[in-house]
PDB file of the backbone (N, CA, C, O) and the ligand in Angstrom, with CONECT records:
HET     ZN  A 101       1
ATOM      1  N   UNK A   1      -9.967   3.046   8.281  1.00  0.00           N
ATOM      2  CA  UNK A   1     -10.096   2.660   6.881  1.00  0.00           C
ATOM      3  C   UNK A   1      -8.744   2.282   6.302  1.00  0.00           C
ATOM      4  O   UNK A   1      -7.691   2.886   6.506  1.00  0.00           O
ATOM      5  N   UNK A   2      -8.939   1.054   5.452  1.00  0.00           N
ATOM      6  CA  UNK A   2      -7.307   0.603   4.747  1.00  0.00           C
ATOM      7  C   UNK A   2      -6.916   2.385   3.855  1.00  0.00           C
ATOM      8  O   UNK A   2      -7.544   3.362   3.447  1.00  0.00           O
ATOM      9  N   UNK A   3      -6.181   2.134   3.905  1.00  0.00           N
ATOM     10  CA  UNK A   3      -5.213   3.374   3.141  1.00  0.00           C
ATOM     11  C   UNK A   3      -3.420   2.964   2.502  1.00  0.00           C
ATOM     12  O   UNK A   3      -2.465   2.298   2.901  1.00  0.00           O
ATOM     13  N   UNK A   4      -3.679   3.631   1.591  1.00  0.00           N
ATOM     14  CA  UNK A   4      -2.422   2.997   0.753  1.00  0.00           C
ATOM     15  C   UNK A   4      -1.936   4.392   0.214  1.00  0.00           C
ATOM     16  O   UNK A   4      -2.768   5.150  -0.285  1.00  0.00           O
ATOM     17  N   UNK A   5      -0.222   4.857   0.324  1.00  0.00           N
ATOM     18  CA  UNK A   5      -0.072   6.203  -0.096  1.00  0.00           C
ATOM     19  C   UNK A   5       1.056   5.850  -0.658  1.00  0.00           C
ATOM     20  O   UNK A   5       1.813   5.013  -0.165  1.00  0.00           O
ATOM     21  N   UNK A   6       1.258   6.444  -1.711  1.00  0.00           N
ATOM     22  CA  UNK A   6       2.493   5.822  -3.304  1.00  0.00           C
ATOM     23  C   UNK A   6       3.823   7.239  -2.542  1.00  0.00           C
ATOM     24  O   UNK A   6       3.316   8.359  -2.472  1.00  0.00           O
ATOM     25  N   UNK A   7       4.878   7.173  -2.196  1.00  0.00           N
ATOM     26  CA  UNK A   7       5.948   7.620  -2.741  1.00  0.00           C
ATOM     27  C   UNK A   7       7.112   7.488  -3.592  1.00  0.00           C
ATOM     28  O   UNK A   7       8.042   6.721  -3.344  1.00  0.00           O
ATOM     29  N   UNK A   8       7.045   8.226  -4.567  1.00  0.00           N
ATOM     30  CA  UNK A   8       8.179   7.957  -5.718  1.00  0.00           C
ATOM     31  C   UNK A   8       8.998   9.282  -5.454  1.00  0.00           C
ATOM     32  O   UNK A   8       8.392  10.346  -5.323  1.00  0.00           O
ATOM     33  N   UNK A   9      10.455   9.215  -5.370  1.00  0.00           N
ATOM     34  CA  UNK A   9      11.360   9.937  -5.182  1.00  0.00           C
ATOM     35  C   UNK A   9      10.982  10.755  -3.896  1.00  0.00           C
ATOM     36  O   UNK A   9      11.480  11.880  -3.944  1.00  0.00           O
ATOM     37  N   UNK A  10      10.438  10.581  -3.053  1.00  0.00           N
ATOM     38  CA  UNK A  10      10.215  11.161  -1.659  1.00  0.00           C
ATOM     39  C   UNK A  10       9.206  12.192  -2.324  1.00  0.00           C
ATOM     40  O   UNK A  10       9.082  13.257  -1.720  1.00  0.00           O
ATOM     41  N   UNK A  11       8.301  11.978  -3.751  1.00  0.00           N
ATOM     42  CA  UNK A  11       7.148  12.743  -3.310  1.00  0.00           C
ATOM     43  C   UNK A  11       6.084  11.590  -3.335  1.00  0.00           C
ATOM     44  O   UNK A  11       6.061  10.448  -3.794  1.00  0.00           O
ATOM     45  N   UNK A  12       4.982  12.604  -2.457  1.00  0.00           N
ATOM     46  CA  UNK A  12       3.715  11.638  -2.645  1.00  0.00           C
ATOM     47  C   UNK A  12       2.983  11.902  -3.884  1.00  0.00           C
ATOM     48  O   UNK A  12       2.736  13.025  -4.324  1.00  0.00           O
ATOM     49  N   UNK A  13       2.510  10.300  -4.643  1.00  0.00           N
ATOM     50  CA  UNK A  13       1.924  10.578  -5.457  1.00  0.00           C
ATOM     51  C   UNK A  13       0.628   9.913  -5.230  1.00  0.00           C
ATOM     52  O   UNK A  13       0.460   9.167  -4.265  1.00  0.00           O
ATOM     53  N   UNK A  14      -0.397  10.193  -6.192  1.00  0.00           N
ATOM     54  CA  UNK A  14      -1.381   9.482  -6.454  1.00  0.00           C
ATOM     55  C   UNK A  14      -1.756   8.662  -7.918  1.00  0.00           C
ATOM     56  O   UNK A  14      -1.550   9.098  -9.051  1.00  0.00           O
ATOM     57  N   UNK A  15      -2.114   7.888  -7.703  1.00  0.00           N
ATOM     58  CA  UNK A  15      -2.135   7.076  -9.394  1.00  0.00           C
ATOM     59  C   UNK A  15      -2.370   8.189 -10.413  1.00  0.00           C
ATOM     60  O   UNK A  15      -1.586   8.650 -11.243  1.00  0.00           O
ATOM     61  N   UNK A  16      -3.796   8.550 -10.116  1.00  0.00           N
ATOM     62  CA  UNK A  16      -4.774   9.397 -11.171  1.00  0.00           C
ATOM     63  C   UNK A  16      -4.080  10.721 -11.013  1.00  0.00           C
ATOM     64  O   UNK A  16      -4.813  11.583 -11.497  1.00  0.00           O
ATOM     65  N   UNK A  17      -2.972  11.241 -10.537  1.00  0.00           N
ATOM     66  CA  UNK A  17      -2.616  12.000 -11.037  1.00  0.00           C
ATOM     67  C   UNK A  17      -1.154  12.560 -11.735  1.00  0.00           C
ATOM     68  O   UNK A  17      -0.574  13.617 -11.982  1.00  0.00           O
ATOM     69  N   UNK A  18      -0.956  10.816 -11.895  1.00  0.00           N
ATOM     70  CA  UNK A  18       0.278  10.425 -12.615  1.00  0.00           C
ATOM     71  C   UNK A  18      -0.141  11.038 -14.197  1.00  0.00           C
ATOM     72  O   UNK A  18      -1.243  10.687 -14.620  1.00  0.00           O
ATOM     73  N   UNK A  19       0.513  11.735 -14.874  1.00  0.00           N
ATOM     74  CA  UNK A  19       0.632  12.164 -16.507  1.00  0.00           C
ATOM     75  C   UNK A  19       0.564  11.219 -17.088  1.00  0.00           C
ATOM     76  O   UNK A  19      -0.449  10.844 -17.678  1.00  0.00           O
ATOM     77  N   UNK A  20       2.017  10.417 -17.029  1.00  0.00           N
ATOM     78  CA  UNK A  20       2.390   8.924 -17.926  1.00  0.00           C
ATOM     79  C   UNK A  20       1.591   7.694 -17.852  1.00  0.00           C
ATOM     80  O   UNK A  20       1.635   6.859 -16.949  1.00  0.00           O
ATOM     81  N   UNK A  21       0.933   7.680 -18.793  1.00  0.00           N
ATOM     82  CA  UNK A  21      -0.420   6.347 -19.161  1.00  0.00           C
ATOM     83  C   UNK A  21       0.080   5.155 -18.411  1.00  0.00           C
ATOM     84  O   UNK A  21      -0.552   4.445 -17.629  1.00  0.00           O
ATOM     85  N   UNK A  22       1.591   5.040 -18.867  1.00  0.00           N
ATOM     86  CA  UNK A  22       2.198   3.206 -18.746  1.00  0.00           C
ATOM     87  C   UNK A  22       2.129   3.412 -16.892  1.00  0.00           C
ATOM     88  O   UNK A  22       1.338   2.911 -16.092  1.00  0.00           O
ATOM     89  N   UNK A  23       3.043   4.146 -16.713  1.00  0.00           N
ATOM     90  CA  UNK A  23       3.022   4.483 -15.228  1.00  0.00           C
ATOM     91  C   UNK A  23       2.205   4.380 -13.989  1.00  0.00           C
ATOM     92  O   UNK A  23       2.386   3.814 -12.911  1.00  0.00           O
ATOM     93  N   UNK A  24       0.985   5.308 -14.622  1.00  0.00           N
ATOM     94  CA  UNK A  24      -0.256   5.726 -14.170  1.00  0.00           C
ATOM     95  C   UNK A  24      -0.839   4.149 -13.974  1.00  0.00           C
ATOM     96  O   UNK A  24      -1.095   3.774 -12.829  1.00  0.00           O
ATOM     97  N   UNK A  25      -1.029   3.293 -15.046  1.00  0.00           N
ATOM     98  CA  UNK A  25      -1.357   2.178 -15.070  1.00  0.00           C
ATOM     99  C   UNK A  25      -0.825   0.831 -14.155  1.00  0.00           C
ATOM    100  O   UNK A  25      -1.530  -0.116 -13.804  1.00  0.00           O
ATOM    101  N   UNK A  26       0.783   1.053 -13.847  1.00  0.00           N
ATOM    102  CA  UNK A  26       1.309   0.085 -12.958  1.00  0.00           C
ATOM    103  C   UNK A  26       0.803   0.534 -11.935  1.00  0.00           C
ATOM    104  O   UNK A  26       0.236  -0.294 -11.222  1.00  0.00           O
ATOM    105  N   UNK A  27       0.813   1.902 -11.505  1.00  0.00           N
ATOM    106  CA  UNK A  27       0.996   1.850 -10.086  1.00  0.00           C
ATOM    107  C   UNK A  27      -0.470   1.813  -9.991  1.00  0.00           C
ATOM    108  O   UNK A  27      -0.650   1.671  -8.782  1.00  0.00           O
ATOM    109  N   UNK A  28      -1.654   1.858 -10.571  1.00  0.00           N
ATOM    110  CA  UNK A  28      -2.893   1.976 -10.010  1.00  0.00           C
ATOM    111  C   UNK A  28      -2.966  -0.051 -10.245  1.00  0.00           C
ATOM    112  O   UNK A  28      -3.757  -0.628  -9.500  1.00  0.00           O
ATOM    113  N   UNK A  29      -2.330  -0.725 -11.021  1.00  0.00           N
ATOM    114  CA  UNK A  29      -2.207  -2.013 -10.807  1.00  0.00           C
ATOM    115  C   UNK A  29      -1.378  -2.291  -9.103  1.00  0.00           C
ATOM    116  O   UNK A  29      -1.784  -3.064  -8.235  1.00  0.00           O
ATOM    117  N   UNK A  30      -0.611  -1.730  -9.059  1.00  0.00           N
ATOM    118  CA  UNK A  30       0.117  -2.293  -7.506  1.00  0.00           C
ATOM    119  C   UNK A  30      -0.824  -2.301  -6.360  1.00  0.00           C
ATOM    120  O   UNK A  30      -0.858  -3.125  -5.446  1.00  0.00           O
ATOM    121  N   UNK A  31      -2.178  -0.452  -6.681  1.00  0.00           N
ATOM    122  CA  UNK A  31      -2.154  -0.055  -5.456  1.00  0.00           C
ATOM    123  C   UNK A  31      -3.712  -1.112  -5.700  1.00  0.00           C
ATOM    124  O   UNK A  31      -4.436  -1.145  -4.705  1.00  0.00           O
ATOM    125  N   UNK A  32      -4.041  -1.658  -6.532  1.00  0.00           N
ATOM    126  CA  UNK A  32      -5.759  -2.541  -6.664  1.00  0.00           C
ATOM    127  C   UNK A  32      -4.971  -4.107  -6.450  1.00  0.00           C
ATOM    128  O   UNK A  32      -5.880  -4.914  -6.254  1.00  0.00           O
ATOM    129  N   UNK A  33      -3.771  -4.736  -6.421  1.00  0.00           N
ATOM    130  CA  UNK A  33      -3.361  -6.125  -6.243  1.00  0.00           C
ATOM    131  C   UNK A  33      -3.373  -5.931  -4.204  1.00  0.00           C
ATOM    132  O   UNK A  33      -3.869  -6.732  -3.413  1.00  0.00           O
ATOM    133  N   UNK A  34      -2.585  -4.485  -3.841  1.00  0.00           N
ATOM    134  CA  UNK A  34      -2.186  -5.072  -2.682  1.00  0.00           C
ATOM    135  C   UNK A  34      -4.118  -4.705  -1.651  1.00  0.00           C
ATOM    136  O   UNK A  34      -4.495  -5.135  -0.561  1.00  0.00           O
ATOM    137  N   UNK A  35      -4.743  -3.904  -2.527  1.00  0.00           N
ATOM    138  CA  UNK A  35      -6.126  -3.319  -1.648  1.00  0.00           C
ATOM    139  C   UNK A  35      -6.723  -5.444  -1.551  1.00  0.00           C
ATOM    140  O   UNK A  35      -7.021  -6.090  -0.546  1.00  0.00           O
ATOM    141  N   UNK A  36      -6.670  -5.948  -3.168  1.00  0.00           N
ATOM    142  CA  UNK A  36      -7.797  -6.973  -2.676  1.00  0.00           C
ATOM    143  C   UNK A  36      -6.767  -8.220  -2.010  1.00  0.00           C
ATOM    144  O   UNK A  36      -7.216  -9.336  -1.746  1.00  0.00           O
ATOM    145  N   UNK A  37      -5.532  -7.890  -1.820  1.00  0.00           N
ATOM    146  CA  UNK A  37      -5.258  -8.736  -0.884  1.00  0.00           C
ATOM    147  C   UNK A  37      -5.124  -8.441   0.549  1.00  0.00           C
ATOM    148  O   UNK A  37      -4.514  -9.275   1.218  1.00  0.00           O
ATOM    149  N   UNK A  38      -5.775  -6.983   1.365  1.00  0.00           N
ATOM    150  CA  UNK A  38      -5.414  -6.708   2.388  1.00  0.00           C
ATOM    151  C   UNK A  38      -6.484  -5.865   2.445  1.00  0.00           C
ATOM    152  O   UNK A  38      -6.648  -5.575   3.631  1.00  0.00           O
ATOM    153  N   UNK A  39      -7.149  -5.423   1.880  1.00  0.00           N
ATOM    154  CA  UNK A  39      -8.382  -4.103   2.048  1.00  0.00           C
ATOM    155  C   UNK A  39      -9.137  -4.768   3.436  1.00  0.00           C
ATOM    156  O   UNK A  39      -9.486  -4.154   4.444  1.00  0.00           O
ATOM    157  N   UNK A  40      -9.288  -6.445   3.104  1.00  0.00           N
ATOM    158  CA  UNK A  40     -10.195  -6.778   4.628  1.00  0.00           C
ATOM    159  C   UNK A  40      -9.349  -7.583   5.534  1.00  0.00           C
ATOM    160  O   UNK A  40      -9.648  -8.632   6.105  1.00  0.00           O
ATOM    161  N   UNK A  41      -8.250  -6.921   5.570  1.00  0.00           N
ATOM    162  CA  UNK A  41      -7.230  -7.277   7.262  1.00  0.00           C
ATOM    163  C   UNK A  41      -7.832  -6.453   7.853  1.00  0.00           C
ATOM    164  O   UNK A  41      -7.834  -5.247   7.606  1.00  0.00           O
ATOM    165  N   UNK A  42      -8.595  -7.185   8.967  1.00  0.00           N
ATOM    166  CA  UNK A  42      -8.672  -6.516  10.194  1.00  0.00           C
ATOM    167  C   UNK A  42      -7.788  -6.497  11.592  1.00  0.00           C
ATOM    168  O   UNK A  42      -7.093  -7.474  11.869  1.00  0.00           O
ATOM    169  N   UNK A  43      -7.837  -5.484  12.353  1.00  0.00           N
ATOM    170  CA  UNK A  43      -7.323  -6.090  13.368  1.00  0.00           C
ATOM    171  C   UNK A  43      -8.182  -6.763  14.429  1.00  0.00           C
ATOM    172  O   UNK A  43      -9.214  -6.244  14.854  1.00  0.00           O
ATOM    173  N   UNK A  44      -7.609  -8.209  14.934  1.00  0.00           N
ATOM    174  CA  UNK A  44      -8.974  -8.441  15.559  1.00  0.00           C
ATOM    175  C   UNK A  44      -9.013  -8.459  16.659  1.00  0.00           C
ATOM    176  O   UNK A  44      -9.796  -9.206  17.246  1.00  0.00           O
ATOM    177  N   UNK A  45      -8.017  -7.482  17.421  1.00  0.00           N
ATOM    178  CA  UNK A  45      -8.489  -7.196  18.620  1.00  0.00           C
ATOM    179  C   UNK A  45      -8.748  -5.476  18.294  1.00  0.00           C
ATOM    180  O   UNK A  45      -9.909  -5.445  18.701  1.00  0.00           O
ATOM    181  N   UNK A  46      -8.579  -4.597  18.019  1.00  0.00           N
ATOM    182  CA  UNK A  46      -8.600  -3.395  17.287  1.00  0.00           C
ATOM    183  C   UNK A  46     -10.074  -2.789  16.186  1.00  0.00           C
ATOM    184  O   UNK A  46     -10.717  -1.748  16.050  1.00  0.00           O
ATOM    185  N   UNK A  47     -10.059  -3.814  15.746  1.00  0.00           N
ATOM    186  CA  UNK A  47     -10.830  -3.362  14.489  1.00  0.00           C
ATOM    187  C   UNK A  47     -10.646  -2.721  13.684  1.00  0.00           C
ATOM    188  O   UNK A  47     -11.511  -2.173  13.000  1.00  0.00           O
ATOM    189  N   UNK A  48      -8.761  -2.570  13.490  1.00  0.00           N
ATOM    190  CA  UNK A  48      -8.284  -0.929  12.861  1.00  0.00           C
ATOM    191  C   UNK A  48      -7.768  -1.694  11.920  1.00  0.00           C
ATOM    192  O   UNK A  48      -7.284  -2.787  12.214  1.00  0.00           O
ATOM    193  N   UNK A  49      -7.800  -1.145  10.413  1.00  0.00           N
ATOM    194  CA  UNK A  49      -7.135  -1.919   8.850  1.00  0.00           C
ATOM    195  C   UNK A  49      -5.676  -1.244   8.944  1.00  0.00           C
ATOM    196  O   UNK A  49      -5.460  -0.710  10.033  1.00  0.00           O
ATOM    197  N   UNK A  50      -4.739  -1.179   8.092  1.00  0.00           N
ATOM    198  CA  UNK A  50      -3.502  -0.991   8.341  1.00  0.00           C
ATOM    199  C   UNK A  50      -3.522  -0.020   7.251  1.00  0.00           C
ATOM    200  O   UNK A  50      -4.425   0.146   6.431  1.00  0.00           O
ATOM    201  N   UNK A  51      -2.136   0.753   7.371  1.00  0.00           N
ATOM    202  CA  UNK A  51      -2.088   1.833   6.246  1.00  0.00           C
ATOM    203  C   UNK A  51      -1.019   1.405   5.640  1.00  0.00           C
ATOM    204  O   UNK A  51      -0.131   0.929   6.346  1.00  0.00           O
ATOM    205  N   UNK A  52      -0.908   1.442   4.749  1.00  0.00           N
ATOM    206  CA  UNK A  52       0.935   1.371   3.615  1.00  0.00           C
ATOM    207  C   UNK A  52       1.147   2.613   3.213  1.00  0.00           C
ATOM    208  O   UNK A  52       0.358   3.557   3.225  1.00  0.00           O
ATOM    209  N   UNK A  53       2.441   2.567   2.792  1.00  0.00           N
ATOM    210  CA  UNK A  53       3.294   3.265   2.443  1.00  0.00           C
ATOM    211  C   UNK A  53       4.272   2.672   1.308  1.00  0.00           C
ATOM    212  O   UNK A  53       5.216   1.966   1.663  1.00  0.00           O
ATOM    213  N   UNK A  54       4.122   2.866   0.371  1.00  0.00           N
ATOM    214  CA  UNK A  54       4.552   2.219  -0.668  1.00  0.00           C
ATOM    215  C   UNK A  54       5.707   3.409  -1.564  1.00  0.00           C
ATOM    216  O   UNK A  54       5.370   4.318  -2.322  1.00  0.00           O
ATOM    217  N   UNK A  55       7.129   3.000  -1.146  1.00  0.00           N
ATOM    218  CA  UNK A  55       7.595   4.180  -1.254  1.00  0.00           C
ATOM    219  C   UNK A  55       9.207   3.848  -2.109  1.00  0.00           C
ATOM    220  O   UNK A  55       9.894   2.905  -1.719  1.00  0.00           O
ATOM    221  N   UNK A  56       9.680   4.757  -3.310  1.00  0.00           N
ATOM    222  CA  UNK A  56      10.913   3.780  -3.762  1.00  0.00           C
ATOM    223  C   UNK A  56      11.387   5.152  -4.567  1.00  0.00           C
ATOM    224  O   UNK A  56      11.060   6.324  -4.381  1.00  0.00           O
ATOM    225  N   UNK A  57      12.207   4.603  -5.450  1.00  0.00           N
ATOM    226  CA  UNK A  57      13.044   5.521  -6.269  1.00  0.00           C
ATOM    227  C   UNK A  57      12.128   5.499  -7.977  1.00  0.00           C
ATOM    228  O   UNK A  57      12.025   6.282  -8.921  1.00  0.00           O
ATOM    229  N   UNK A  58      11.620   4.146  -7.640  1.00  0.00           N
ATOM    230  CA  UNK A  58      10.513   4.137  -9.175  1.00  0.00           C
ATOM    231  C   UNK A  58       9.290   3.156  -8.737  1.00  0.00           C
ATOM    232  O   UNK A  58       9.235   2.638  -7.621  1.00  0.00           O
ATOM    233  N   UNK A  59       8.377   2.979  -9.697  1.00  0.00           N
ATOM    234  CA  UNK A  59       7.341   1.974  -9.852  1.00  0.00           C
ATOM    235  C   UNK A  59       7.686   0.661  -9.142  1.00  0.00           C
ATOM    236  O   UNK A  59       7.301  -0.031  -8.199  1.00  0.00           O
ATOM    237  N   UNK A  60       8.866   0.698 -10.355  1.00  0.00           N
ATOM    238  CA  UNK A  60       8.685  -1.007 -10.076  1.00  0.00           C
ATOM    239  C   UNK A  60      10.311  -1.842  -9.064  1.00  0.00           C
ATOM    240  O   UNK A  60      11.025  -2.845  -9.050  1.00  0.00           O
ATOM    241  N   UNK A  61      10.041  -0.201  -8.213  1.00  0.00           N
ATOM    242  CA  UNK A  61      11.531  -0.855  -7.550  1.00  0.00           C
ATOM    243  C   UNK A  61      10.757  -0.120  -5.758  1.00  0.00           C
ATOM    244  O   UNK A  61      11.503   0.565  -5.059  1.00  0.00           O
ATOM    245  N   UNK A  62       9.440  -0.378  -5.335  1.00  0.00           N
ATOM    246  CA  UNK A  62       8.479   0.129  -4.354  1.00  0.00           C
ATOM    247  C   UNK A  62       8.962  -1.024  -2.936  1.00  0.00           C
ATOM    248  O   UNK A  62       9.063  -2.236  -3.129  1.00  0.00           O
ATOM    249  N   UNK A  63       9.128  -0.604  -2.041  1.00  0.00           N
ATOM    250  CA  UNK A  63       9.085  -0.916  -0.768  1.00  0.00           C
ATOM    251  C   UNK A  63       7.863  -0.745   0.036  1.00  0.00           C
ATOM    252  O   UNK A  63       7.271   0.303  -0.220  1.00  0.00           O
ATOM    253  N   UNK A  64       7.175  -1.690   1.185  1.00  0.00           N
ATOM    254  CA  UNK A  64       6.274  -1.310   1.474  1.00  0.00           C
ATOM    255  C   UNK A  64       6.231  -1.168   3.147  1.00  0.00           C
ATOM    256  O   UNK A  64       6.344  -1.984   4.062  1.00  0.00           O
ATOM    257  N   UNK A  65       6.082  -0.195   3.104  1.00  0.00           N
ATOM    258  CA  UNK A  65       5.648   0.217   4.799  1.00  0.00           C
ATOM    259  C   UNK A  65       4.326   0.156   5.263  1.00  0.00           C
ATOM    260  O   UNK A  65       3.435   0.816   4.727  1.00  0.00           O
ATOM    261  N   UNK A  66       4.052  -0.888   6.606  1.00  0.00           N
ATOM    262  CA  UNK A  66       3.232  -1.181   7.008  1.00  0.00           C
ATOM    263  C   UNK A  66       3.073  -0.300   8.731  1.00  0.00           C
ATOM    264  O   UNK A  66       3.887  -0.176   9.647  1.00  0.00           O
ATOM    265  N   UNK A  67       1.663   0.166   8.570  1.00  0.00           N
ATOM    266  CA  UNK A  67       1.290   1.157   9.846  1.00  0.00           C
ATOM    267  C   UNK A  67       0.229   0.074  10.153  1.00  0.00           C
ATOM    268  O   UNK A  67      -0.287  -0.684   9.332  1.00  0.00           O
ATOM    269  N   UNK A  68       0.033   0.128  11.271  1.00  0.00           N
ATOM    270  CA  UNK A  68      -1.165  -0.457  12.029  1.00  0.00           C
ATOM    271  C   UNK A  68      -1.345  -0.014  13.705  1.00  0.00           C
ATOM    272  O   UNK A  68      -0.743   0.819  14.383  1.00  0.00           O
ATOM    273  N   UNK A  69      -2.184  -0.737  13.953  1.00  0.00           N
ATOM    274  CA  UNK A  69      -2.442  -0.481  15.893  1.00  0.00           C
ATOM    275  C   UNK A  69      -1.349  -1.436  16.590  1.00  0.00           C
ATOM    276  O   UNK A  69      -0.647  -1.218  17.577  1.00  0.00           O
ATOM    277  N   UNK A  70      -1.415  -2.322  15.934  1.00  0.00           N
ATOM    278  CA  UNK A  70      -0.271  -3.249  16.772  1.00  0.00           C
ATOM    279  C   UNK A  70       0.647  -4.356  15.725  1.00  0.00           C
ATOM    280  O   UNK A  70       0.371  -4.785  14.605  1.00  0.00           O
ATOM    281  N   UNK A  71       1.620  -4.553  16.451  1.00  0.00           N
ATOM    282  CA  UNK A  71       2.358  -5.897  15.940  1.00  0.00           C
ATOM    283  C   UNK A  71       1.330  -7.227  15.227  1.00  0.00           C
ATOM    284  O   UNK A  71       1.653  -7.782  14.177  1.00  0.00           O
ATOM    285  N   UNK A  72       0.425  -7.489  15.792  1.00  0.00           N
ATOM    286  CA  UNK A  72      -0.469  -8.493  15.120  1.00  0.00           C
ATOM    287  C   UNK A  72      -1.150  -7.983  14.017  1.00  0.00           C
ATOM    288  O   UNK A  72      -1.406  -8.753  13.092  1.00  0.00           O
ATOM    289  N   UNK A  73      -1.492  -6.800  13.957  1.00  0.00           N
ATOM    290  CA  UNK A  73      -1.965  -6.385  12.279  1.00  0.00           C
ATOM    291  C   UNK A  73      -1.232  -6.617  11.447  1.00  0.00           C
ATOM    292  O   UNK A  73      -1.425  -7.439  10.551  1.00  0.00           O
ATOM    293  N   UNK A  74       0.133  -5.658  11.655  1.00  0.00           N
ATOM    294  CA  UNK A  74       1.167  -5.615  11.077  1.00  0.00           C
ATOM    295  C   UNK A  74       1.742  -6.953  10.303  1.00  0.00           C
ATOM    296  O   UNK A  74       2.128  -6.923   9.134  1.00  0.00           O
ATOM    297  N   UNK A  75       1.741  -7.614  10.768  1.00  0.00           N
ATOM    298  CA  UNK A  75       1.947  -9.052  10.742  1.00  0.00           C
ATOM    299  C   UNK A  75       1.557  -9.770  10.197  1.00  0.00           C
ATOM    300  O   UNK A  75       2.191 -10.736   9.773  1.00  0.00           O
ATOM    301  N   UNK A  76       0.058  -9.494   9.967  1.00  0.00           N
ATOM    302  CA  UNK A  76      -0.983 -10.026   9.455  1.00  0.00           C
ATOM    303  C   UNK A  76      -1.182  -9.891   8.084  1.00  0.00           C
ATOM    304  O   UNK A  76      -1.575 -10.804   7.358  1.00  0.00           O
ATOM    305  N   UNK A  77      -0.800  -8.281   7.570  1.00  0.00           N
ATOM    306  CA  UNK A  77      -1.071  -8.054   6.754  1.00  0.00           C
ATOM    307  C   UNK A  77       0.761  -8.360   5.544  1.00  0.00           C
ATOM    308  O   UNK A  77       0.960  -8.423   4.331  1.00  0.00           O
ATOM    309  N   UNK A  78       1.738  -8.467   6.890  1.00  0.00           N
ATOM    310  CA  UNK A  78       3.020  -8.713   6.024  1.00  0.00           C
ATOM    311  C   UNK A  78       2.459 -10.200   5.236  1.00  0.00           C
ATOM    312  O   UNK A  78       2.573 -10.423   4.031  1.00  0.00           O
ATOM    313  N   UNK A  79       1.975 -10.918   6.028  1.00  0.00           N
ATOM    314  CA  UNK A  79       2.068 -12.515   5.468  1.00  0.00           C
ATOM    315  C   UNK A  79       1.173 -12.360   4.227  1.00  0.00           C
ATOM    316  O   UNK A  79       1.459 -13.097   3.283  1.00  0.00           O
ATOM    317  N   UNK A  80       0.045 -11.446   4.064  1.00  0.00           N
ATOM    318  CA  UNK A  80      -0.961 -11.641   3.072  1.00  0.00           C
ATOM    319  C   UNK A  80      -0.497 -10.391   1.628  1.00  0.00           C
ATOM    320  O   UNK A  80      -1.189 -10.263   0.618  1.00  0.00           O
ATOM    321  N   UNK A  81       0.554  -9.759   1.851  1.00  0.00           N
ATOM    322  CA  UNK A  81       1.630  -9.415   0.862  1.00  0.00           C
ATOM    323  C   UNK A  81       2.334 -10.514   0.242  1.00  0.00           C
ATOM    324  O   UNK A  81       2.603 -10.741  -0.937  1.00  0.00           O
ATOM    325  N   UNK A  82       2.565 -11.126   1.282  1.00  0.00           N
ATOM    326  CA  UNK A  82       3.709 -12.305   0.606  1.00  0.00           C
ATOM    327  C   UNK A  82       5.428 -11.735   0.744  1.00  0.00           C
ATOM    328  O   UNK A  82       6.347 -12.436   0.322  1.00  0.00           O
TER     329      UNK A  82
HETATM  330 ZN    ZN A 101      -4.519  -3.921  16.966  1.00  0.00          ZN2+
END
């Protein structure tokens, strides 16, 4: 299953259980832009979706780490990030 996991300051967070409204709101915007551009990467020799890791010092300063089965997911899903 695609999976997407937020770290801010080396903790893990989750949107919905962000306090701050404005906050709460970007990052559940980041983590619904990158799901409908990658939720249906498959791998197609695999059949396995890729996981992120979306991880930074704030919101809007996020790096993204890409897990998958192989180099061709991976890959796949860098180009459809942009
Ligand atoms: Zn694969």
């Amino acid at each position: 299953m695609f999976d997407i996991t937020f770290k801010l300051n080396g903790r893990k967070v989750r949107p919905n259980q962000i306090g701050d409204a404005l906050e709460k709101a970007l990052l559940q915007k980041v983590e619904d832009d990158i799901k409908k551009k990658v939720a249906t990467v498959r791998c197609p020799e695999h059949g396995q979706a890729a996981q992120i890791v979306a991880s930074g010092r704030s919101i809007d300063k996020l790096r993204f780490d890409i897990k998958g089965c192989c180099e061709k997911l991976i890959s796949d899903v860098k180009k459809k990030l942009g």
